[in-house]
C-alpha positions in Angstrom: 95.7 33.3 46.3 95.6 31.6 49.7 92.3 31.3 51.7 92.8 32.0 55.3 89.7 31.5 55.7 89.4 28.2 57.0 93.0 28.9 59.1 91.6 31.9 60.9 88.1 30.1 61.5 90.0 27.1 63.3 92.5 29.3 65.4 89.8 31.6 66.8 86.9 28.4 67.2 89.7 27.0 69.6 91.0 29.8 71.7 87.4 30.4 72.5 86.6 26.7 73.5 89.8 26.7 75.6 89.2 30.5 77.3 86.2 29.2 78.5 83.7 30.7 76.2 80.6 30.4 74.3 79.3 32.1 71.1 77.1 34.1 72.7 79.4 35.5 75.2 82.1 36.7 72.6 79.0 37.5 70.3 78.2 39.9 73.0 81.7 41.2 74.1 82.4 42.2 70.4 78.6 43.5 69.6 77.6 40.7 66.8 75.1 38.1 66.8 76.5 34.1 67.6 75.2 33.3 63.9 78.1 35.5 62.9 80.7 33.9 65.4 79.4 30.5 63.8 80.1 31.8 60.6 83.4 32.7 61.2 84.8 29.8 63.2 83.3 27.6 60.4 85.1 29.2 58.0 82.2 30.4 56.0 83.6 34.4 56.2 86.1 36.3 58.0 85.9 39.5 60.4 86.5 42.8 59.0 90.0 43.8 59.9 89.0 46.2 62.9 87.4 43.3 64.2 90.3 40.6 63.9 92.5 43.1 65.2 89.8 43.5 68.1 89.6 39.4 68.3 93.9 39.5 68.4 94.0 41.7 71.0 91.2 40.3 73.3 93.2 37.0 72.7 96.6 38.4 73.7 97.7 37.3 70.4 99.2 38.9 66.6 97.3 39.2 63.7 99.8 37.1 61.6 99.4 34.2 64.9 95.6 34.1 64.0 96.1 34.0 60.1 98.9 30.9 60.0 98.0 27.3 61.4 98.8 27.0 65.1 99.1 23.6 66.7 95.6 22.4 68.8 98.5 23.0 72.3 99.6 26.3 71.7 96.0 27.3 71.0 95.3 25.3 74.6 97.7 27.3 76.3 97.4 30.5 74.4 93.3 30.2 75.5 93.6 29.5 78.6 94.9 32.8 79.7 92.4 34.4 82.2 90.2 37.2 80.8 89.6 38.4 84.3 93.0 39.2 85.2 94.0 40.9 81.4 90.7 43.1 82.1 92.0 43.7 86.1 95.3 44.8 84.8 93.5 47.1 82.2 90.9 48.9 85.0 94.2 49.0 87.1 96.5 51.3 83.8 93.2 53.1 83.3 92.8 54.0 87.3 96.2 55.1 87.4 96.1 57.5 84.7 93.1 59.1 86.2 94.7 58.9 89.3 97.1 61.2 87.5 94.9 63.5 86.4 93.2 64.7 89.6 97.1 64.5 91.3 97.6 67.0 89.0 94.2 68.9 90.4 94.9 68.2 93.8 98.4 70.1 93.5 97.2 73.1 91.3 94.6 73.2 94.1 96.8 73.3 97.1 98.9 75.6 95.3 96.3 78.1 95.2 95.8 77.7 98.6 99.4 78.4 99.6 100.4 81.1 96.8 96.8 83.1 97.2 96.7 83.5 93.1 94.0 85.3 91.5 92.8 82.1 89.8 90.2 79.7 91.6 92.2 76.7 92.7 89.2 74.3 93.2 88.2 74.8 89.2 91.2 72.5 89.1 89.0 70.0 89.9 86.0 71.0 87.1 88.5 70.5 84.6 89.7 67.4 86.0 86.3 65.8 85.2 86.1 66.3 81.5 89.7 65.6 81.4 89.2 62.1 82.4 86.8 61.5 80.3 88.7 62.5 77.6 91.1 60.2 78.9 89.0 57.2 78.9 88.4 57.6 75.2 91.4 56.0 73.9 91.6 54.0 76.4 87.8 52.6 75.3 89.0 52.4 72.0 91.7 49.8 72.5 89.9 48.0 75.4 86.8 48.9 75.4 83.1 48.8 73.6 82.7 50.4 70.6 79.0 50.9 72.2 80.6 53.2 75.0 82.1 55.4 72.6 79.2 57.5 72.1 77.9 57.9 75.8 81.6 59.0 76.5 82.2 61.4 74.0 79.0 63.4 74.7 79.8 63.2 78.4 83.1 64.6 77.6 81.5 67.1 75.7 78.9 68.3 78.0 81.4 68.7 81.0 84.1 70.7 79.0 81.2 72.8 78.1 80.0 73.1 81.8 83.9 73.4 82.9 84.0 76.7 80.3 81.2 78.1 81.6 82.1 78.6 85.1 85.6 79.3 83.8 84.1 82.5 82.1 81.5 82.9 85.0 84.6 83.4 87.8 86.8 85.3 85.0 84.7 87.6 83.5 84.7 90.8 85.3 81.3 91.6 86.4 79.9 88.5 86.6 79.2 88.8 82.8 80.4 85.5 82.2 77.2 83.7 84.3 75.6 85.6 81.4 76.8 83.5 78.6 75.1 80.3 79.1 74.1 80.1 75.8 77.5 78.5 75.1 75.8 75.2 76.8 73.7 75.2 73.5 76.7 73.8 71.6 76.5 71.0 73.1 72.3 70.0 71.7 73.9 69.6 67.7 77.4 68.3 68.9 75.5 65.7 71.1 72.7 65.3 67.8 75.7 64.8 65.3 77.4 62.5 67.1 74.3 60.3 67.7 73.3 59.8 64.0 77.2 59.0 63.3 76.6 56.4 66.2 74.0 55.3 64.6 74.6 54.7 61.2 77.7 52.6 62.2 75.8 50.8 64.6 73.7 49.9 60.9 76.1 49.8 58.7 78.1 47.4 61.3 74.6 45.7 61.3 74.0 45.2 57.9 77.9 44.0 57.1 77.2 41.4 59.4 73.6 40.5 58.1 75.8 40.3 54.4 77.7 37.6 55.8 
């Protein structure tokens, strides 16, 4: 069975020396310690697949580029591609698609205006808020911080919730809705769930890398 060990070690010590970075900078943009980077580019263990996939990506590169020998000038080349401007172009797809979002709002809104529906054209924009956020999930997930996920998710969570609420409030006949703000409990054990799952990756995640 071949080691790629050593091969994945050498590819990803030199696309960080030629983007620029340190250990401790891509320790910290991928939420393990420097000994681990050391580890890695030495040769001494390999990322978990997630993680090479997340190291591929951040590189602009395959999986089966990072896993075969690569001459010292393509890796030169390859690492000198500016992580400011991949991360500009991903803020500017991300913007764009939020942008989308509340143009969607902005017409349901104005629509009200003009038609005179029975519906309240400015919740439009309620919804639009929890809607981005929902948004922003996947888009965290292939770019972003794993550490975001959890602060994003219960944000989502707690403005759907608020979103329903007035929903029913300005439905309701009676104002019986404004009466059911218990549903705004649901959110105390979806927000406690979610934070013990966050944290028990964050150790697990911890104690992998302590393994290594």
């Amino acid at each position: 069975m071949i080691d790629l060990t050593p091969t994945v070690g050498r590819n990803l010590a030199l696309l960080r020396k030629h983007r620029g970075l340190t250990q401790g900078q891509l320790a910290e943009r991928f939420a393990y310690s420097d000994k681990a980077i050391s580890k890695w580019e030495r040769g001494e263990a390999l990322p978990d697949l997630n993680t090479l996939f997340e190291l591929a990506d951040f590189y602009g590169v395959t999986l089966d580029f990072l896993t075969h020998p690569q001459s010292e000038a393509t890796l030169r080349e390859i690492g000198r591609n500016d992580p400011r401007k991949v991360m500009s172009n991903r803020i500017i797809i991300t913007l764009l698609a939020m942008l989308t979002i509340w143009t969607f709002a902005t017409i349901l809104f104005v629509s009200d205006l003009i038609m005179k529906t029975a519906w309240s054209g400015w919740m439009a924009f309620v919804w639009a808020v929890p809607a981005s956020f929902l948004l922003l999930l996947p888009f965290n997930h292939i770019w972003g911080k794993k550490e975001w996920l959890f602060p994003l998710a219960t944000t989502f969570i707690w403005t759907l919730l608020i979103a329903v609420y007035v929903e029913m409030g300005l439905d309701i006949a009676d104002n019986a809705g404004w009466e059911l703000g218990y549903v705004l409990i649901l959110g105390l054990p979806i927000t406690a769930i979610g934070f013990l799952v966050h944290r028990y990756r964050m150790q697990k995640k911890r104690s992998q890398e302590e393994g290594e």
